[in-house]
N, C-alpha and C positions, 0 to 999 in steps of 0.2 A: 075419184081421180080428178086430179084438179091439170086443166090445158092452158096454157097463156100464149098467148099471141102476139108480139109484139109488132110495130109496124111505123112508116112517120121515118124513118132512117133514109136516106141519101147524099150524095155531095153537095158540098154550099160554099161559098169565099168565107173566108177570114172575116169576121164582124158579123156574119150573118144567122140567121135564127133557124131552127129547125124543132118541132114537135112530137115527139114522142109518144107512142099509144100502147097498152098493154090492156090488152082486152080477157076474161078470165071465162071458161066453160066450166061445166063439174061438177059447179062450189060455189056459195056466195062469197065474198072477198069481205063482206062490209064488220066481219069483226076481226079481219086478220088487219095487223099493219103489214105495210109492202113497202120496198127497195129497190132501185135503181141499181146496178152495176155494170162497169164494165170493161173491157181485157183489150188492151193494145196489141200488137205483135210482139211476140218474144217476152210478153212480161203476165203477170199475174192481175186475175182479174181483181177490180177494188171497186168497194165503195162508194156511190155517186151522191145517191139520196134516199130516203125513208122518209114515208108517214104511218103516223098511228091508227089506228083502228077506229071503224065508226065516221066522227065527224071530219077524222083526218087533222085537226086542230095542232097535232103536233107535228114539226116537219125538223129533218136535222140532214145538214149536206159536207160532201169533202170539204176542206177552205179550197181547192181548186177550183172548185164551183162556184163557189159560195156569192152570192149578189149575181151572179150571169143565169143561174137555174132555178128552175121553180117547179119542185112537184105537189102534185096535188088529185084526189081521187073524187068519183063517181060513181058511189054505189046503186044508183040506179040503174046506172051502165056496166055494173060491173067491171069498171076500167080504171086505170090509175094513166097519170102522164106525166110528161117530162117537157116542161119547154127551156128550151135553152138557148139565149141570147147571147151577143159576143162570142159565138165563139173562137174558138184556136186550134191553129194546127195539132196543138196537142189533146184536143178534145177527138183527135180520133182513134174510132174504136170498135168494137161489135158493141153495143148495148144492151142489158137482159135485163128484165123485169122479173121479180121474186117475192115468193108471199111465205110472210115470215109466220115460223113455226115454233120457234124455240125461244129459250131463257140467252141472255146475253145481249152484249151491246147492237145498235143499228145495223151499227157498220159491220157485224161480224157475219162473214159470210155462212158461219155455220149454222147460224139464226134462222137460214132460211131452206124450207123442203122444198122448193117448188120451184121450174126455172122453164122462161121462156128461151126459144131456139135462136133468140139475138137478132137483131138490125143496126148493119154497118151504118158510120155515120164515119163520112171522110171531109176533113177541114183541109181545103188549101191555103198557101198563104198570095 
């Protein structure tokens, strides 16, 4: 049984930076790829980031991310992060880290068996 923990979530202004941490129990993570998601109010969760397995060498983000995010992991740590710079009011959200399991694209939520319990990230403007 694999536990993720996520953490690094609170409010910041508009333009500012916040860090992301997804810590994993269980299970090593270092051959699974993991994803970033996450679910606004009232809407569906989506999307944020993915890296590949291993060295992590491959990374692929929403375009609403895209140049403001950077994930990237720590198999020593068994941790994967999320930093994200600029952000926007609309970058807020619950954020969940997930360790991808299946056949399919990054981005597809179904890709993924494994889910952390989310940390809020609130952007004013």
């Amino acid at each position: 049984q694999v536990q993720l923990v996520e953490s690094g979530g609170g409010s910041v202004q508009a333009g500012g930076s916040l860090r992301l941490s997804c810590t994993a129990s269980g299970r090593t993570l270092a051959s699974y790829g993991m994803g970033w998601f996450r679910q606004a109010p009232g809407k569906e969760r989506e999307f944020v980031a993915a890296v590949t397995s291993w060295s992590g060498s491959g990374t692929y983000y929403a375009d609403s991310v895209k140049g403001r995010f950077t994930i990237s992991r720590d198999n020593a740590k068994n941790s994967v992060y999320l930093q994200m710079n600029s952000l926007k009011p609309e970058d807020t959200a619950v954020y969940y880290c997930a360790v991808r399991v299946g056949a399919g694209r990054s981005q597809d939520l179904d890709a993924y068996g494994y889910w952390g319990q989310g940390t809020q990230v609130t952007v004013s403007s």
